[in-house]
Backbone bond lengths (Angstrom), bond angles and torsions (degrees), N, CA, C in turn:
res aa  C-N    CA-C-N  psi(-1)  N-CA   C-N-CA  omega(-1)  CA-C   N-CA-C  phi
1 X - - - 1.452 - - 1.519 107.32 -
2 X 1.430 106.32 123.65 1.749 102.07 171.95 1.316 128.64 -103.45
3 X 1.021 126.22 122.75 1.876 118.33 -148.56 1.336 86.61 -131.01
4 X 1.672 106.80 125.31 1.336 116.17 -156.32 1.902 81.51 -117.89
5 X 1.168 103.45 137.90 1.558 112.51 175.61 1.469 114.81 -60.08
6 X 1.638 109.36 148.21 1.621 106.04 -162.57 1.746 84.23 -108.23
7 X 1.454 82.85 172.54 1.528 114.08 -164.16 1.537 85.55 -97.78
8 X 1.889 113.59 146.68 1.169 121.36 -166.57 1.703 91.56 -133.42
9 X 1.596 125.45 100.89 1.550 106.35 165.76 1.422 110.43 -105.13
10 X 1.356 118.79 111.55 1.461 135.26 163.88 2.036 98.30 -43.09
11 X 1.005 107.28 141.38 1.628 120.67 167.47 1.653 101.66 -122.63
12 X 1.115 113.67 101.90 1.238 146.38 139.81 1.617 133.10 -36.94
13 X 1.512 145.75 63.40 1.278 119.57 -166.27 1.409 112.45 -78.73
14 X 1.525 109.39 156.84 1.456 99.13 173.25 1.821 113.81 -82.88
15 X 1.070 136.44 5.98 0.825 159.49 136.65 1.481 158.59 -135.23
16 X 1.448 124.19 113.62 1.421 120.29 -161.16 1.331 105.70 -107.09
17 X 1.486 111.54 119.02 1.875 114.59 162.04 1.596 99.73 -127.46
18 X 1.140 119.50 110.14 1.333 110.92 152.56 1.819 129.98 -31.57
19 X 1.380 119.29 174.11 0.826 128.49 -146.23 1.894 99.90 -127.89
20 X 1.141 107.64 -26.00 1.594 105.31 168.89 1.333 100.10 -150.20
21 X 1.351 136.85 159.32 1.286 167.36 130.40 1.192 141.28 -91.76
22 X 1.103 120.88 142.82 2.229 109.13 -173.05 1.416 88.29 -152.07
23 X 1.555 103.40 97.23 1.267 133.32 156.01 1.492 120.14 -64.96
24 X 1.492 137.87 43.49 1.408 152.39 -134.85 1.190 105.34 -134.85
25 X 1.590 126.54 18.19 1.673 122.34 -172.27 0.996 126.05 43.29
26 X 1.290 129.36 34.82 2.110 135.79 158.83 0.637 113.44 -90.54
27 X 1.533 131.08 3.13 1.798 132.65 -174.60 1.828 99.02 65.51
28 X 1.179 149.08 -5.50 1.437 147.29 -161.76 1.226 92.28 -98.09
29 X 1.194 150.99 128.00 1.639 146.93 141.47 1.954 100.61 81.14
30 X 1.006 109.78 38.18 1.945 99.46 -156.72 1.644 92.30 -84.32
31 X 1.200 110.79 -24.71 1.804 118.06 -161.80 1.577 113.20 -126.72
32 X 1.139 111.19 127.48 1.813 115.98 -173.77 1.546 98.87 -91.23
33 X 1.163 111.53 112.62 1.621 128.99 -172.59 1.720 91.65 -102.34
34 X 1.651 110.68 163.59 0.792 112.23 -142.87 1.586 73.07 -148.90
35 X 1.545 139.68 153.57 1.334 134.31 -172.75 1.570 93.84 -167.34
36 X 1.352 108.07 116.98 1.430 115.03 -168.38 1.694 112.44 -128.11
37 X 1.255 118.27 125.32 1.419 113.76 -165.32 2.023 99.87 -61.03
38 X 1.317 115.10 159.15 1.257 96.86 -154.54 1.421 104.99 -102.27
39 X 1.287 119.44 25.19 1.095 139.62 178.92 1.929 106.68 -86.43
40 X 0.830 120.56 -11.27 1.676 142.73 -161.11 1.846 96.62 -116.16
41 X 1.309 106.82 129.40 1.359 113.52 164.25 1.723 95.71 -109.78
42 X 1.355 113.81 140.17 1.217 132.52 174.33 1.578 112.38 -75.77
43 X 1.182 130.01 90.32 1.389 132.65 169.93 2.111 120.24 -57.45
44 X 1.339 88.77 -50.97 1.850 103.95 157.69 1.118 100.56 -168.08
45 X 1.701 109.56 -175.26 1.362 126.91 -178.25 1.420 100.27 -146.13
46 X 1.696 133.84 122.53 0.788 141.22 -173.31 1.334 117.91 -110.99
47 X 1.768 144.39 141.11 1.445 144.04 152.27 1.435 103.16 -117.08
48 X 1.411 103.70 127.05 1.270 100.13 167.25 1.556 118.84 -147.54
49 X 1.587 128.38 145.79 1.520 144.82 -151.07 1.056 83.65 -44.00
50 X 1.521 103.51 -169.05 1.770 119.70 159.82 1.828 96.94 -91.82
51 X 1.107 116.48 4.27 1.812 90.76 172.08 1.159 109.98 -97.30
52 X 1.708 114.46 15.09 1.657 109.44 -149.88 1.583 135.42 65.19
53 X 0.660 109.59 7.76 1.727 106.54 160.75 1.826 130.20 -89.18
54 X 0.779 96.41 104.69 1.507 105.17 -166.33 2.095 96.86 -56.58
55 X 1.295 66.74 133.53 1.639 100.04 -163.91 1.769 102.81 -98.27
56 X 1.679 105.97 -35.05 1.400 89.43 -177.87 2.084 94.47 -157.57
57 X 1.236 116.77 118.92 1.184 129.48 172.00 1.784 127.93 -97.15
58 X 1.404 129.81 130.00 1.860 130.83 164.61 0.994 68.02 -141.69
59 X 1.765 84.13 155.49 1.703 128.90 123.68 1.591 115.16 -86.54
60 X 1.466 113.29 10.50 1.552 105.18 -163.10 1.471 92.44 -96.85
61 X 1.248 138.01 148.40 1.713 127.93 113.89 1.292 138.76 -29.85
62 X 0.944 91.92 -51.61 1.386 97.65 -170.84 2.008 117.66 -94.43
63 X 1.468 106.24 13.10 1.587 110.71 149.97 1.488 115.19 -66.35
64 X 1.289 121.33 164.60 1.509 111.35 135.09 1.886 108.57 -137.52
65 X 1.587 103.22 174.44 1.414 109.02 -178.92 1.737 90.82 -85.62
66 X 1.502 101.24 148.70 1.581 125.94 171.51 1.023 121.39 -111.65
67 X 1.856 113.29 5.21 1.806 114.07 -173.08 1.406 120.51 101.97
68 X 1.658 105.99 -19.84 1.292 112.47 -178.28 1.084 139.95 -104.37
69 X 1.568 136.10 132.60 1.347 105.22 178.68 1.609 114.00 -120.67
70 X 1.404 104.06 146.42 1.682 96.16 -144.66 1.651 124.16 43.36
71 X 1.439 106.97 -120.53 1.234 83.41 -177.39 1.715 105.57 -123.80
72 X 1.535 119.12 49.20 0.928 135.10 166.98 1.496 122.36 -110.27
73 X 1.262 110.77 130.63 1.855 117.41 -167.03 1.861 97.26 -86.49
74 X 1.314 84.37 122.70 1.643 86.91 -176.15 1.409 119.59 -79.29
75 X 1.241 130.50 141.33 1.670 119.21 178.78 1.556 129.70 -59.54
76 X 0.632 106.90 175.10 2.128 123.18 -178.04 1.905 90.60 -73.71
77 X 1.406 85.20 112.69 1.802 91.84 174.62 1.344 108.19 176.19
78 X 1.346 119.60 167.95 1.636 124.27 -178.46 1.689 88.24 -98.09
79 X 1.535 93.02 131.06 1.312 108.50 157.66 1.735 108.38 -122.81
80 X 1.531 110.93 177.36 1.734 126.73 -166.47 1.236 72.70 -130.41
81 X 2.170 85.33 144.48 1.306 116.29 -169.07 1.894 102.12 -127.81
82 X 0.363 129.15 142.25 1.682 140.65 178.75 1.510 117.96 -107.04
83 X 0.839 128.35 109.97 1.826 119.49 170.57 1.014 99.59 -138.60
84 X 1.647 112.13 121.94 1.823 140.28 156.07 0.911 117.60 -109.27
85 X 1.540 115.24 118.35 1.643 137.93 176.60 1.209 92.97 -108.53
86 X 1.866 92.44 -156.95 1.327 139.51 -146.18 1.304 106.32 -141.26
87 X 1.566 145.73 107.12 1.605 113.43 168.23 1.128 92.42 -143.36
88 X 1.489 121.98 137.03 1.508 128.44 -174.05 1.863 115.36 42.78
89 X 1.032 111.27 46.56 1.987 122.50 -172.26 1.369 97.91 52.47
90 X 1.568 130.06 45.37 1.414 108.74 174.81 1.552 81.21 -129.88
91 X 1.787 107.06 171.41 1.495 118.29 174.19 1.481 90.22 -66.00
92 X 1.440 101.24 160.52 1.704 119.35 164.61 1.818 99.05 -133.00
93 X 1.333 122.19 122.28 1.371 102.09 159.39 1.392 87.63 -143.90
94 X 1.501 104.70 161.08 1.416 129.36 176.51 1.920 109.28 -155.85
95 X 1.294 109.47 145.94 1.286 112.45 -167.45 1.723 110.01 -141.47
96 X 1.688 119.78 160.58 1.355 93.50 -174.09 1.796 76.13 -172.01
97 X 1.703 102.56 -167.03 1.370 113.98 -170.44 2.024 94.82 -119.16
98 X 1.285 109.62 165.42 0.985 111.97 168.64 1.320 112.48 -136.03
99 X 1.274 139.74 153.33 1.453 109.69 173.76 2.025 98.60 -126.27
100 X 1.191 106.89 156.37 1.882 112.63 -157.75 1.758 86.67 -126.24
101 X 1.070 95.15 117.65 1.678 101.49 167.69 1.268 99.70 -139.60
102 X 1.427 99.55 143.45 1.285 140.04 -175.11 1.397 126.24 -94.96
């Protein structure tokens, strides 16, 4: 039998945000991390309510949201996320929902 070695393609996103979080103090899911291929400079990172008011703003990577804004714990709900980079000197944006349960 001749068993010819298989081809392995890794998939890469250029950006990873999960899809729910539970900011609830178990240490399990407590912080919305943000994972950016490193090819992308992070211009900001936006969350914001459903009325639109941004609930939580960086330019960093390496922050993450904890649920809070200032020093108010936000409720169990889908919020929209915004992220504007950088990739090769061109805009990068991509946007999505998150949902925060409590």
């Amino acid at each position: 039998v001749n068993i010819s070695p298989a081809k392995v393609e890794v998939f890469v996103p250029e950006i990873a945000i999960p899809n729910t979080f539970t900011p609830n103090g178990d240490k399990v899911n407590d912080e919305l991390t943000v994972l950016v291929n490193e090819e992308i400079r992070i211009k900001e990172f936006r969350i914001f309510n459903r009325w639109g008011d941004v609930v939580y703003s960086t330019p960093d990577i390496n922050k993450y949201w904890t649920g809070f804004r200032e020093s108010a714990q936000m409720p169990s709900g889908v919020y929209y996320w915004l992220f504007e980079g950088v990739r090769n000197s061109k805009q990068y944006i991509r946007s999505g929902y998150i949902t925060l349960l409590r």
